[in-house]
C-alpha positions in Angstrom: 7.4 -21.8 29.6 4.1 -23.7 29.2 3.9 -27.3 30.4 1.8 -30.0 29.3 -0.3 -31.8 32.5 -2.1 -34.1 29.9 -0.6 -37.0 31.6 -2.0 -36.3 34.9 -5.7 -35.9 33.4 -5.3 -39.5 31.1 -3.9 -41.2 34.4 -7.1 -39.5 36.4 -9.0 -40.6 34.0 -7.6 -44.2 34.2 -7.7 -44.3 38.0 -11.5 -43.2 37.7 -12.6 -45.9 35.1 -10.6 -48.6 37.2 -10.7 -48.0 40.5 -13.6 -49.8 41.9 -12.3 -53.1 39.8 -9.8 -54.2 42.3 -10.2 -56.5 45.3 -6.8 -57.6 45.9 -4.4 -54.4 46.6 -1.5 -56.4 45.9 -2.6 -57.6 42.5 -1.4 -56.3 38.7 -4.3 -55.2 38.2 -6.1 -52.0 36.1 -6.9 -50.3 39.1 -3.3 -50.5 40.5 -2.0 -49.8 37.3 -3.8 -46.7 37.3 -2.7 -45.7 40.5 0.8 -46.0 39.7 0.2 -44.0 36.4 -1.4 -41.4 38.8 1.1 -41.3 40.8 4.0 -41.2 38.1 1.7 -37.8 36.0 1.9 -36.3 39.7 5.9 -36.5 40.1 5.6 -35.5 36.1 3.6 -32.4 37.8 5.6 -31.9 40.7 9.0 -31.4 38.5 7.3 -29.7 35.8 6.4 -26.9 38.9 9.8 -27.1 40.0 11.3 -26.1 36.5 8.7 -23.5 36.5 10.2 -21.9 40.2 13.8 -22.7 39.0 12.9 -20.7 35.7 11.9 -17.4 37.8 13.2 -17.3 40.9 15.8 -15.3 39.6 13.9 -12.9 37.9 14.6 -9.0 38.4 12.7 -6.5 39.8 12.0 -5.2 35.9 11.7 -8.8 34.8 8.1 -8.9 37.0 5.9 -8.7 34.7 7.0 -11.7 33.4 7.8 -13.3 36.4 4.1 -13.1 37.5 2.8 -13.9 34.2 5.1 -17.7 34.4 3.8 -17.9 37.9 0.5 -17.3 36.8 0.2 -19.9 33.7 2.1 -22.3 36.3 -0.7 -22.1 39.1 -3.6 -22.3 36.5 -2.7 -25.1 35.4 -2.5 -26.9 38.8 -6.1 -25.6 39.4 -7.4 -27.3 36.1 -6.4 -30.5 37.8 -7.5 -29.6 41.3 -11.0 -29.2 39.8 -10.6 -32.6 38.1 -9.7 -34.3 41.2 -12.5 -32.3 42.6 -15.2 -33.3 40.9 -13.8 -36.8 40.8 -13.6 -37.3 44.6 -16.6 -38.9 45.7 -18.4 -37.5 49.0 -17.2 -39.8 51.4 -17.6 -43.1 49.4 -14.4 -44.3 49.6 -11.9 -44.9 51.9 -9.3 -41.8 50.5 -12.1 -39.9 49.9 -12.3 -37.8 52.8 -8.2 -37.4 52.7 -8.6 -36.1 49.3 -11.2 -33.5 49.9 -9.1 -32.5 53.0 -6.3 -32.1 50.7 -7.9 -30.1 48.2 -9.5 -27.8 50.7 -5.9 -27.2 52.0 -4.8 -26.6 48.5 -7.6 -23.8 48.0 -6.4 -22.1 50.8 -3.0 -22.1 50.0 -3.8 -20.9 46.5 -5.7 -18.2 47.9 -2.1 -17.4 49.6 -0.5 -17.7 47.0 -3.0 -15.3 45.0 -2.7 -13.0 48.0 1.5 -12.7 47.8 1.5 -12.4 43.6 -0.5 -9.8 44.1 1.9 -7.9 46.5 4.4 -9.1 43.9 2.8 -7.1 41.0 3.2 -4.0 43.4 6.2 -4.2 44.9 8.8 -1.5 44.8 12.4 -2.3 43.7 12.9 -1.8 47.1 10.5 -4.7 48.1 10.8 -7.1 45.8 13.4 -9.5 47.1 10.5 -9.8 50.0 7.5 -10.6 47.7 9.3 -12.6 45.7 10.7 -15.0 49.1 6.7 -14.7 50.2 5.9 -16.3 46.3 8.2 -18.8 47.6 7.3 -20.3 49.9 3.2 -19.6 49.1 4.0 -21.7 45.9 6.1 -24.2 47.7 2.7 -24.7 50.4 0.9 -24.8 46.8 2.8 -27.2 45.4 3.1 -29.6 48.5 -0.7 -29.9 49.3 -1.3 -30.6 45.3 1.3 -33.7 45.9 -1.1 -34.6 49.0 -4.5 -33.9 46.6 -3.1 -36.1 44.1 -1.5 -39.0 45.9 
């Protein structure tokens, strides 16, 4: 199951080009609209990572091969849009920047977990794997919750 995050990069995109243009937070303007079409590709994000769990989680034992592969392809794609919001975070410049890189730092390290337990998931024994997979769990739930804080 491959899912498109294009949405999320053209609504980064739009924040980026727009976001010093506003002085009034409550107006219609470019700058808020890109914000809420950030914040509409993240949800798009957040369910498309859901499907991706609800797609696996009942893999088998046998079935992990694939299993880690989905996972795999899933997580990538999250980092392709970590390093976007990464290298469009300003140092400190804006108000949210700070929160941001906060955020992402907390997603690298919860990638890094989550690196940690699909590994443990490629080797685990029949015996194991209901265990590896739970730890996949809730290492890609941790994943999933500080991209929603990165891209907020």
């Amino acid at each position: 199951m491959k899912t498109s995050l294009a949405p999320l990069t053209l609504a980064l995109g739009a924040l980026l080009a727009a976001s010093a243009c506003s002085k009034n937070p409550n107006s219609d303007s470019p700058a808020n609209q890109a914000i809420a079409a950030t914040k509409q590709a993240a949800l798009q994000v957040k369910a498309a990572t859901e499907d991706t769990w609800q797609h696996v989680k009942d893999f088998t034992w046998q079935q992990r091969a694939n299993f880690a592969d989905t996972m795999d392809r899933a997580d990538h794609e999250m980092d392709e849009k970590i390093a976007q919001m990464k290298a469009a975070t300003p140092d400190g410049m804006s108000p949210g920047a700070k929160e941001r890189q906060e955020a992402i730092r907390d997603y690298d390290e919860a990638r890094t977990n989550l690196d940690d337990s699909l590994e443990s998931l490629k080797n685990a024994t029949s015996d194991g794997w209901a265990a590896a997979k739970e730890r996949v769990d809730e290492a890609w739930k941790r994943v999933r919750a500080d991209y929603d804080k990165a891209a907020s």
